[in-house]
Structure formats: C-alpha cells, structure tokens
N, C-alpha and C positions, 0 to 999 in steps of 0.2 A: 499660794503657799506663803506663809508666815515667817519674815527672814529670822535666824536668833536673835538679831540683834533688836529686831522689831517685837519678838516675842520679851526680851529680858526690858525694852523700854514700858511695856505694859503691866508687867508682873510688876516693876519700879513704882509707877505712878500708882497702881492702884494699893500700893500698900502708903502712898504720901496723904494723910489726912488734911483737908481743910477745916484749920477753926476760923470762925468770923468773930471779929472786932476783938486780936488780940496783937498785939500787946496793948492795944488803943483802938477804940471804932471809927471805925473805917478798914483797916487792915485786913486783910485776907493771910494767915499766918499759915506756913506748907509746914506742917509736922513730920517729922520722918521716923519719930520713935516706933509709930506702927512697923514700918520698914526693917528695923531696926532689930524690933524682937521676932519677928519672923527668919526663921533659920536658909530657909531657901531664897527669900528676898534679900537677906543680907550676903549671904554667900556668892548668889549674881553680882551684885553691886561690887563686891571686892573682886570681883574675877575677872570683871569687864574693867575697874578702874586697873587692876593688877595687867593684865594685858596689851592695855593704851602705854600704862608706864614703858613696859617694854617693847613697844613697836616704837615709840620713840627716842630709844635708849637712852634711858634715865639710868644714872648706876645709885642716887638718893631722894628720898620721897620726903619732901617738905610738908609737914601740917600745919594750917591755921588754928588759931585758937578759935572758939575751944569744940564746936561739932567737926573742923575738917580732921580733930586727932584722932577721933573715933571712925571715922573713914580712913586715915593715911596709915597709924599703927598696923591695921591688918593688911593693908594692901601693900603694903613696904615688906611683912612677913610672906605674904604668898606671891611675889615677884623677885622675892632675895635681894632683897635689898635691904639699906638701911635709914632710919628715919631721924628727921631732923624738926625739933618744933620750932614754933615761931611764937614769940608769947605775947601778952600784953607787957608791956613796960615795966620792970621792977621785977618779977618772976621766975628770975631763970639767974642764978649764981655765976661769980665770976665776970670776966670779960665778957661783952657783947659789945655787938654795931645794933644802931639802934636808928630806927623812922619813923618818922613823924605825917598823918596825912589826913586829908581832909574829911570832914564827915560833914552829914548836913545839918547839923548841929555845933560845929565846935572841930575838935582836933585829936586826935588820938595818936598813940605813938604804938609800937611792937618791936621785938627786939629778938636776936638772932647770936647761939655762939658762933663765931667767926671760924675758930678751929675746928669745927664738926665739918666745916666743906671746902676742898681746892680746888686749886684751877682744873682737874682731870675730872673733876664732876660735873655731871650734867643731872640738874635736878627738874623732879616732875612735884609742880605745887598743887596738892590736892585741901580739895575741902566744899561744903554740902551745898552750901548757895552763891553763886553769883551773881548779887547784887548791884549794888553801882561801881565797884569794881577797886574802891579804895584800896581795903586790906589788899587783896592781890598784885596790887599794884606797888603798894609800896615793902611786899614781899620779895617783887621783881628786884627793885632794887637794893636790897638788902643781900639776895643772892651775889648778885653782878659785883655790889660792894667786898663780899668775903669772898669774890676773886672765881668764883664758881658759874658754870652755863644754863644755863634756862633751855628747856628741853622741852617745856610747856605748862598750861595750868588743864588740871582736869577739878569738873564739878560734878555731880549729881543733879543739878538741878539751874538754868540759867533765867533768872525774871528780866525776861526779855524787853518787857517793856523800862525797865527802870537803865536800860542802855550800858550796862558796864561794860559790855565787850567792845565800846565803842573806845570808853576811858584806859581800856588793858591795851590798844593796839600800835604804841607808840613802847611802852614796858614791853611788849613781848617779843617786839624787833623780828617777827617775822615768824618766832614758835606758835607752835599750834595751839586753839585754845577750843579742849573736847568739852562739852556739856551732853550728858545723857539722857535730860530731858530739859524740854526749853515749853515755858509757860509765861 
C-alpha cells in the first residue's frame, strides 16, 4: 500500500518537467510551472509544505526570491500564518538588514525588513530548489540577525548532488531541513 506521503512525492515529480541544456548546455533544468498550473498538484504541494510549517511550529513563512514566493504566499495563507519576503538587494522600501553570499560566479546580496520579525518568531524559510544552499544560508542568517528563530527550511525539490544541505548545516544549528523530493 502507497503511503500519502509517498503518493503526493509522485503526483509532485511527475508534474516537474525536464528541459535539457537550459539555461546553457549541459544543464538539466527541473521546471515546475507544469506543477504549478495543475490545480491538484499545486494544492498537494501547499498542503504538505503548510503542514511541515506547522509541525514545526513556525508562527512566519519566509520566501526566497523569486519561485520560493510563489510557493511561501500560499502556504503562509493555508497554515495561518504570515509571510515575510526576502528580496534581491535594492527591492524592498525602507530599512532592511541585508547579506551578502557566495555564488559560484561572483557574490550576491538579499535583503530582509527587520521589523516584519521578533524574537517570538519562529520562522519556516520556504522556497522550490535547494541548490548549493547560498540563498538559504544567507536567509539563515538574516533571520537570526532581525532577532527571530529558525524553525527550519522546507523545499520542493533538493539537487542532491550539487550538496547544499551539507553548506545549510552549520545555519540551521540543528533545525530541520524538509525536501519533498530529492534528485
């Protein structure tokens, strides 16, 4: 018998398209818009990330720019909770704390309002790929810097081979780091 959860990892993957050699050949690109406009695959996907938030107890849902808002917006609304983004640099009005982190190219910064999170918060950082684990990382500490707890990171999807979950396990200090499918 087919557990749920083994049933919604299948429904997930098979709506994740591969296109080959994009954005540059060689790449294998995971597309998730198929997933996306499908109403029962995307419904899973927020039910299950909405769920993790709160067995974790998250009381706000941090998004990455810019596929994890389209994941965090809904999943922050069907867990009751509320949502907090995290932008690229320059983007976002007002005061922010802002990070700067490695890429494998060069350096990138993202930036966070400070006042949207306190110390009673415990945030759940959602968003579609876990890569080599930058952005997340330097999400981690952007929270911790506006004073607020790490409750975990949830993904959709974790490229296991490119190791981020190795680069997240010193940020996470011990929170849990869900991926709902790992390729």
């Amino acid at each position: 018998m087919t557990s749920t959860a083994e049933s919604t990892r299948e429904l997930l993957l098979s709506r994740i398209r591969d296109v080959a050699d994009y954005p540059k050949p060689g790449v294998m690109f995971k597309d998730i818009t198929p997933l996306l406009a499908d109403p029962v695959a995307f419904t899973a996907l927020t039910d299950t990330l909405a769920e993790l938030c709160l067995r974790h107890g998250a009381t706000k849902i941090v998004g990455l720019e810019a596929r994890g808002f389209i994941l965090a917006a809904p999943v922050a609304v069907r867990a009751g909770l509320g949502f907090v983004p995290v932008r690229k640099a320059g983007k976002l009005p007002g005061a922010t704390l802002s990070q700067a982190y490695e890429l494998e190219y060069g350096t990138a910064e993202i930036e966070i309002h400070a006042e949207d999170l306190s110390p009673e918060d415990r945030i759940m950082v959602i968003d579609d790929v876990l890569a080599t684990g930058g952005t997340a990382d330097a999400s981690l500490e952007l929270i911790r810097r506006a004073g607020a707890q790490v409750a975990g990171v949830a993904v959709l999807m974790e490229l296991g081979f490119l190791d981020g979950r190795a680069r997240l396990a010193d940020g996470l200090r011990g929170a849990p780091l869900e991926a709902l499918i790992t390729v």
